[in-house]
N, C-alpha and C positions, 0 to 999 in steps of 0.2 A: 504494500500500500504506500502509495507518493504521502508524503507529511512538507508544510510549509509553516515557520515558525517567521513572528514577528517578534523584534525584540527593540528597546530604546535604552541608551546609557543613561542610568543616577543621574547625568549630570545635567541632561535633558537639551544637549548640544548633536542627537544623530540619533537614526534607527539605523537599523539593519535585517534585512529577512534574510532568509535561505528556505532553499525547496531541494528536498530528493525526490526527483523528479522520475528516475529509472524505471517506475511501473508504467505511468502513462506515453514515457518514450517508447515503452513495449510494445503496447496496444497500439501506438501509432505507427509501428514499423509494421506491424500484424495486418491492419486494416490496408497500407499505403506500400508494401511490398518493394519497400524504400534501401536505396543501395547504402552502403555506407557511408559514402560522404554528404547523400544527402538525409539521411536520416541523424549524420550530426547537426547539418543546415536546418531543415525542420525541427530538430530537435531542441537545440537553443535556442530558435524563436520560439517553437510552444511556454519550454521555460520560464523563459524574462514576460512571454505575456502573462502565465500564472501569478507568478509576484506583482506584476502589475496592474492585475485584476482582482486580486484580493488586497489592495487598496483603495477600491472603488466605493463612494461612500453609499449608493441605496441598491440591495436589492434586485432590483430591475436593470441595472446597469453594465455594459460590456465595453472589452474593449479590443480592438481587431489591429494586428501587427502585419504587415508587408512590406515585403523587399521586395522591389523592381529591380535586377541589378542587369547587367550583360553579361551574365553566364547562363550556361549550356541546362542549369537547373529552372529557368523562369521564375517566373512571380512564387515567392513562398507566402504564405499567408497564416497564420495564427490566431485564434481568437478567443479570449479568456470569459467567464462571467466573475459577477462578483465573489462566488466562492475559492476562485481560481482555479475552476472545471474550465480545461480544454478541448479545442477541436482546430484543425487546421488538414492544409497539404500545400502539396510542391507541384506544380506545373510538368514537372518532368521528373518522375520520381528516382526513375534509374539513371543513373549518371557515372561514367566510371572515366577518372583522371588519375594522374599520377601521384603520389605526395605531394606535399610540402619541400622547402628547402629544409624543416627541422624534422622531419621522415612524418610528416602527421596528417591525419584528412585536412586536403583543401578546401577547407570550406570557400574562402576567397575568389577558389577557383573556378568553383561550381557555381556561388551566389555570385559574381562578377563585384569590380571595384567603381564601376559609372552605373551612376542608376539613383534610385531616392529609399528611402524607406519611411512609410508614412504611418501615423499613428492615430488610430479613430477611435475618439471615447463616445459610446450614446448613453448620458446622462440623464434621459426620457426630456430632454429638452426638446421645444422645437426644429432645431440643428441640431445633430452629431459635432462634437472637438476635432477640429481637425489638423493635424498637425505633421508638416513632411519637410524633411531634411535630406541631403546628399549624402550618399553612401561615403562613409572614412575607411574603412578595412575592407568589408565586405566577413569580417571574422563575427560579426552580429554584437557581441555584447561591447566592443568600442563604438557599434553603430549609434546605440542604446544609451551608451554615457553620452554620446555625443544629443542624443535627442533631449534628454535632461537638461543639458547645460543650453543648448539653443535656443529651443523652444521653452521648457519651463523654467530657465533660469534655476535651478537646484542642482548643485555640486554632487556627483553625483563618482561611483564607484560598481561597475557592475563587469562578475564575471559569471560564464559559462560553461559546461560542460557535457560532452557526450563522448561517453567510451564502449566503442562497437566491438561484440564480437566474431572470431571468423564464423559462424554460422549467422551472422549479422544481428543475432539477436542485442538486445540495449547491455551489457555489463553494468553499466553506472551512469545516470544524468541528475544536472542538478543548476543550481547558479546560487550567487547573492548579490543583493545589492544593498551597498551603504549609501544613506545620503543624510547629507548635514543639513541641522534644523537652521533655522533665522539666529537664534541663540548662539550658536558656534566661532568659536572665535579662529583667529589665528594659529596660535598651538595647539587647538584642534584637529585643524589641519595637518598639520605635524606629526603629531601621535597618529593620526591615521595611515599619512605617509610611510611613517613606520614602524607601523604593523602589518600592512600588507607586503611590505617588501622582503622579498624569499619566502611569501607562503608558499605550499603546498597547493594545484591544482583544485579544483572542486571534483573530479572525479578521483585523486589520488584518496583526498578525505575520505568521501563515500567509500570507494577502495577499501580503503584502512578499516571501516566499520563506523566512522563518523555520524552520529545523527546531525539533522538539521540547529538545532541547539548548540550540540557540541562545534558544529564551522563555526557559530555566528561568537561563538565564547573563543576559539582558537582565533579565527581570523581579528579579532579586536582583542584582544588577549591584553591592553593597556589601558581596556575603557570596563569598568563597572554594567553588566546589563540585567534590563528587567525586562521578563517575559510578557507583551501585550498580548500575544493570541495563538493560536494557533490552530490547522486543519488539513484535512484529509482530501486533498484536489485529485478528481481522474478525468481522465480519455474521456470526456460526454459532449455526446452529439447530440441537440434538440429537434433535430430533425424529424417532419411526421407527413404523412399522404397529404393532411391541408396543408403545410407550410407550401410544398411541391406544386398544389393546386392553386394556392396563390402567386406562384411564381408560373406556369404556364398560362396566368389569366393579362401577364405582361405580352404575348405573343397576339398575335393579330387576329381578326375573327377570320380569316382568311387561310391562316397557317394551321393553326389550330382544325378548321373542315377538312384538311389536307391530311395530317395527325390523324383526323377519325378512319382514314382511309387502309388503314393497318389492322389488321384484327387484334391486336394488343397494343401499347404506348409502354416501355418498360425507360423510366428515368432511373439514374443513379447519383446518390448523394456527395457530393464531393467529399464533404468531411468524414464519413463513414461507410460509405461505398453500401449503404442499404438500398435496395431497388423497392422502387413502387410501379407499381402497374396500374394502366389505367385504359377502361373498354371505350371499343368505337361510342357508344352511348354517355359513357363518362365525359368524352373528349367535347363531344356535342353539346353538351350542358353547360359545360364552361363556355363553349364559342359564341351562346345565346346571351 
């Protein structure tokens, strides 16, 4: 089971979360029949949107992660709800490149270094947040500090992790992310600066047997923390035959009469690849 812990220093200058992620990277490699590099690619993003979505303050509220980059993997997309339940995919799921210069999956290579990655909060306002930045690595979690600090202005600390095994199944995923409150001063920054330098990976941790707690205490290991919250995020897809029927009700009355002309209509779910079927008589109902 993924666990995702929030936590804030005594001192009331930073949070920090972390998620072990490694279950719902499973399910999404299971569903998405995702090759290695890119089921690190999807896999970070699903991540950084779970933490980023069990920040979200009501309920009803989501929030959807994509990279447009110019690599050979296309549009990744991610999208969190408020509990920090995922669902996403990859445009091109199987993608097979060479390493890294440092022998590691290219994600960079897969997700391209030109391109934007845009960030959409629906807050159940009249507008959705919209917010898109240019791709800096294409490694996703420097994309993601980069979105912080651009867009919402918050100093921000986020890493990532997916560790694939040769039968491609997920080993370890996970990420954290620190960011400094308004309160924060200068040697805040400092102590932060140096406490993260020469950690340990976010999949070595997990590796090692780490919980989500135990990173968020190792990786600040010079800051005092108190546990705000904590929860249990999976693979969920909301998906359902209305959601489907309101999406072929976008199609023309014209295309749709055309549609009935199949003795079945079988669609498939992007995020979870569940097929709905739907009869020449179905088709017709909607078209009217």
């Amino acid at each position: 089971m993924s666990e995702l812990v929030r936590m804030i220093s005594v001192d009331g200058t930073l949070t920090i979360m972390a998620v072990d992620s490694t279950d719902m990277i499973n399910r999404m490699e299971q569903i998405h029949q995702t090759s290695a590099v890119t089921s690190a690619a999807l896999g970070r993003l699903l991540t950084a949107a779970s933490m980023m979505g069990a920040v979200l303050k009501g309920k009803d509220n989501s929030i959807t992660l994509r990279i447009n980059g110019d690599g050979p993997a296309g549009s990744v997309i991610a999208v969190s709800d408020y509990y920090g339940n995922v669902r996403g995919y990859v445009a091109n799921p199987v993608v097979e490149i060479p390493l890294n210069i440092k022998g590691k999956l290219d994600v960079a290579g897969a997700v391209g270094t030109n391109g934007t990655l845009t960030v959409m909060k629906d807050l159940g306002m009249k507008e959705p947040y919209i917010g898109q930045i240019p791709i800096v690595s294409g490694e996703i979690a420097e994309d993601i500090t980069s979105y912080y600090a651009t867009s919402e202005q918050t100093p921000t600390v986020c890493a990532l992790g997916v560790l694939v095994n040769p039968d491609l199944s997920i080993k370890a995923a996970g990420g954290f992310i620190i960011q400094l409150l308004p309160t924060a001063m200068d040697d805040t920054i400092d102590l932060v600066e140096e406490c993260i330098n020469g950690i340990p990976s976010v999949t070595q941790m997990l590796t090692d047997g780490l919980t989500p707690e135990e990173i968020c205490r190792k990786v600040l290991r010079l800051f005092e923390l108190d546990m705000l919250d904590s929860s249990s995020p999976e693979y969920k897809c909301n998906c359902s035959k209305e959601r489907v029927a309101k999406a072929l009700l976008t199609l023309s009355k014209d295309d749709l009469k055309e549609m009935a002309g199949d003795p079945v209509t079988e669609i498939s779910c992007h995020f979870c690849d569940k097929k709905y079927r739907f009869t020449p008589s179905e088709i017709l109902k909607l078209a009217e």
